[in-house]
C-alpha positions in Angstrom: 6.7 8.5 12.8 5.7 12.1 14.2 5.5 13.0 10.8 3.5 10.6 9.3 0.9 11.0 12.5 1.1 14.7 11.7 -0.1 14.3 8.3 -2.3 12.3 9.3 -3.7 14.6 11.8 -3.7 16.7 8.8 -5.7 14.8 6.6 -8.5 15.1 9.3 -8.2 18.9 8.8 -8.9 18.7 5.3 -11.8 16.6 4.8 -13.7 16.8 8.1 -16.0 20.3 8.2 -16.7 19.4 12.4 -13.0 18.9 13.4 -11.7 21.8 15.6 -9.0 20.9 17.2 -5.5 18.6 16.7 -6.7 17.6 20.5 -9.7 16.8 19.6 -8.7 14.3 16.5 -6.2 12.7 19.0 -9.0 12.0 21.5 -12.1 12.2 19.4 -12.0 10.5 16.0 -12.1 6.6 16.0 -11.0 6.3 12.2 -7.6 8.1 13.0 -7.8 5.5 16.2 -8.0 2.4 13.8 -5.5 4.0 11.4 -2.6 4.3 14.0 -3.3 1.2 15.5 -3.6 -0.8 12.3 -0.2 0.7 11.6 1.1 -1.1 14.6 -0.7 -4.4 14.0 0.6 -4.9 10.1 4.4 -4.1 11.3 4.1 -7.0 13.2 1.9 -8.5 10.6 5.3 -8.3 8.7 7.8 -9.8 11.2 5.3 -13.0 10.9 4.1 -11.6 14.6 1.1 -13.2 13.0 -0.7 -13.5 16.7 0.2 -10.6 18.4 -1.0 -8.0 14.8 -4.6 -10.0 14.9 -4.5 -9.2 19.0 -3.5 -5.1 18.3 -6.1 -5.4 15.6 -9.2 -7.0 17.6 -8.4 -4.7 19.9 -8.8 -2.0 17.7 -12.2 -3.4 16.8 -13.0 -3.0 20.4 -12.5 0.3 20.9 -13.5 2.1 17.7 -15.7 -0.4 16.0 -13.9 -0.5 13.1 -12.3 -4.0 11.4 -8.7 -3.8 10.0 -7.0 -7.1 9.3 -3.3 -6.7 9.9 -2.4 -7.6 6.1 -4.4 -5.0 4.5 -1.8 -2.5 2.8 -3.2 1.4 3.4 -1.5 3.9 1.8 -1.2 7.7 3.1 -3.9 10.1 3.4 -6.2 7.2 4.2 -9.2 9.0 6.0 -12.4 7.0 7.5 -15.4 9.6 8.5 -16.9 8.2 11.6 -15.9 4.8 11.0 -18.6 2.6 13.1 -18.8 -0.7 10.6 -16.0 -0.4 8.3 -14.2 -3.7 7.7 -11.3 -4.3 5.5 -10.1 -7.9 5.3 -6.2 -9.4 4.8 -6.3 -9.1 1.3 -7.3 -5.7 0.4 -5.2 -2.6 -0.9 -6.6 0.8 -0.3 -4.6 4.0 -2.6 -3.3 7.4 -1.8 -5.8 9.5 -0.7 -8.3 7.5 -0.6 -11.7 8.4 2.0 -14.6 5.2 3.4 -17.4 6.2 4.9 -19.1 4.2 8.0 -20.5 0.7 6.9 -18.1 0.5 4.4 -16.7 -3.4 3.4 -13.9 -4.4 1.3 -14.8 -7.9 1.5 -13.6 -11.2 -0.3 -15.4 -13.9 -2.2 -13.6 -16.9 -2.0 -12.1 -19.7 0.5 -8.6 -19.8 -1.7 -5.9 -18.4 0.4 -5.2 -15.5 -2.2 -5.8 -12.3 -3.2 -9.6 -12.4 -2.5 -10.3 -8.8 -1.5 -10.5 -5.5 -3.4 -7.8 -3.2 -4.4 -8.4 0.8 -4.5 -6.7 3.2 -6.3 -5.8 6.6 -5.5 -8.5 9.2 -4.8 -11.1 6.8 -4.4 -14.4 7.8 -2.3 -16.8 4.8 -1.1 -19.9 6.2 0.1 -21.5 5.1 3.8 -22.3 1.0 3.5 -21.2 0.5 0.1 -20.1 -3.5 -0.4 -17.1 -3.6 -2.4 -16.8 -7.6 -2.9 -13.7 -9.3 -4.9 -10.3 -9.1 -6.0 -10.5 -6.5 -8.6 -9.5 -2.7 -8.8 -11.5 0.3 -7.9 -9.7 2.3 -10.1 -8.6 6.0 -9.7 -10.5 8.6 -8.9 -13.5 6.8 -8.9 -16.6 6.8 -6.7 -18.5 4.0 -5.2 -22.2 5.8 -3.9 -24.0 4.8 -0.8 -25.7 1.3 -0.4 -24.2 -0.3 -3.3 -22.8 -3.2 -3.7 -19.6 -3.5 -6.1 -19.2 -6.9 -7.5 -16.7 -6.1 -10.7 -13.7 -3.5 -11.9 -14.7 -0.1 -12.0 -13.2 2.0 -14.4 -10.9 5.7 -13.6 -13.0 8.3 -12.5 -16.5 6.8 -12.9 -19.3 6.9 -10.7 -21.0 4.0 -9.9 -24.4 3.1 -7.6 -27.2 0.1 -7.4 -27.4 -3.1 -6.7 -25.4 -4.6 -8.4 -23.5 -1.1 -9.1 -23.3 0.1 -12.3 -21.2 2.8 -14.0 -23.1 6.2 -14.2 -20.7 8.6 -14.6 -18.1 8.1 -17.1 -14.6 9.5 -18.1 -16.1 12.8 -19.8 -18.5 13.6 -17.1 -15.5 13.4 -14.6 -12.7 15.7 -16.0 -14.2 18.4 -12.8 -13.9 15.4 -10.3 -10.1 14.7 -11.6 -8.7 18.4 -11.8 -8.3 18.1 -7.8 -5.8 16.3 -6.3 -7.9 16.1 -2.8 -10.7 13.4 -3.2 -14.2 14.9 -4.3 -15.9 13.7 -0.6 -19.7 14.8 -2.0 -21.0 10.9 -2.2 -24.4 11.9 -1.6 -24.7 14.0 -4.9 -25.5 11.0 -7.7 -27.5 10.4 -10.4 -31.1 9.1 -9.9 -30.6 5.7 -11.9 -34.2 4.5 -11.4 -35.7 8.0 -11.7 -33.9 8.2 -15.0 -35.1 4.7 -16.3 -38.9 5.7 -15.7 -38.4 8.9 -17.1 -37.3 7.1 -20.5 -40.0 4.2 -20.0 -42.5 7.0 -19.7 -41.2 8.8 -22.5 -41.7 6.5 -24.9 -45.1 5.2 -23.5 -46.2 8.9 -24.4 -44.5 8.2 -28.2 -46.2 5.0 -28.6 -50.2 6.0 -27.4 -49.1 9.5 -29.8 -48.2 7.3 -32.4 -51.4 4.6 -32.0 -53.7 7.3 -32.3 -52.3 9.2 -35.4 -52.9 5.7 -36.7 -55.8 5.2 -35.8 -57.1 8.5 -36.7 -56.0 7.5 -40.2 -57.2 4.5 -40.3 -60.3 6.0 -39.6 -60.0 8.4 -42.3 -59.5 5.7 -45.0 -62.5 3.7 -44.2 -64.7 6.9 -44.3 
């Protein structure tokens, strides 16, 4: 147990920039809160102490504003930067090393009792208030930008953004992102999908009034 808190204390250290102290993190940090707590909750979660893990959990909602069902599996290295908003429902599955910003959901989709929530893979970064809706795989090393809302698989180490989120970034334009073994945290740097889009439109616009006036200019030149 000491070690497993001292990792996670660790974890802390590596991927928050503002965190000073192990003192601090034990006090100060609500997502470390949730994550120790949650810990507690799915144990009894799986001695069938079905009513006593959702009372640990909604207490955990109380105090660090962050939503954990007891079922959810985490796995280690689980970090949540500030944490106010995150919710994670029964059936999800979060990786290795995986980091959620605040507003983040892993939400499900359906009324069946079954796997209705998302899994994660390792090294997966979900940027602040991304939806991630459904039972299907964020796959390694991918990451989910901020505001978006996932509705289907995403692929190893792509990037995706928008609503619905699309794939941006693929497997070549990722080898730098998958080199590291600690998750790439820099969700704010993504591609300008709409920028890009009307950049193109535009582009060819220009092609288009180019082309219509060569043409005309000929046309011009034939009937002289």
């Amino acid at each position: 147990m000491f070690k497993r808190l001292k990792e996670d204390i660790q974890v802390v250290f590596d991927r928050d920039p503002a965190v000073r102290s192990a003192l601090e993190i034990l006090i100060c940090y609500p997502g470390f809160h949730a994550l120790q707590l949650h810990r507690m909750a799915h144990w009894l979660w799986l001695k069938n102490w079905r009513l006593l893990a959702r009372t640990v959990s909604h207490f955990s909602r109380f105090v660090t504003g962050i939503e954990i069902h007891p079922g959810a599996k985490i796995g280690r290295g689980f970090f949540i930067d500030h944490g106010m908003g995150v919710v994670i429902g029964e059936t999800a599955e979060i990786g290795d090393n995986c980091t959620l910003y605040h507003g983040v959901t892993l939400g499900g989709t359906s009324w069946a009792k079954e796997k209705r929530h998302p899994t994660l893979g390792n090294n997966v970064v979900v940027g602040a208030g991304a939806k991630i809706l459904g039972p299907f795989l964020v796959a390694d090393g991918s990451k989910v930008g901020s505001n978006s809302v996932v509705v289907k698989p995403v692929p190893e180490n792509a990037t995706v953004v928008g609503i619905p989120a699309k794939v941006v970034v693929g497997m070549k334009d990722a080898k730098e992102h998958k080199t590291s073994e600690r998750p790439d945290l820099e969700h704010g740097k993504l591609p300008d999908v709409q920028g890009r889009n009307t950049a193109q439109m535009m582009n060819k616009m220009h092609a288009m009034e180019e082309r219509l006036e060569q043409l005309e200019q000929e046309l011009r030149q034939q009937q002289s």
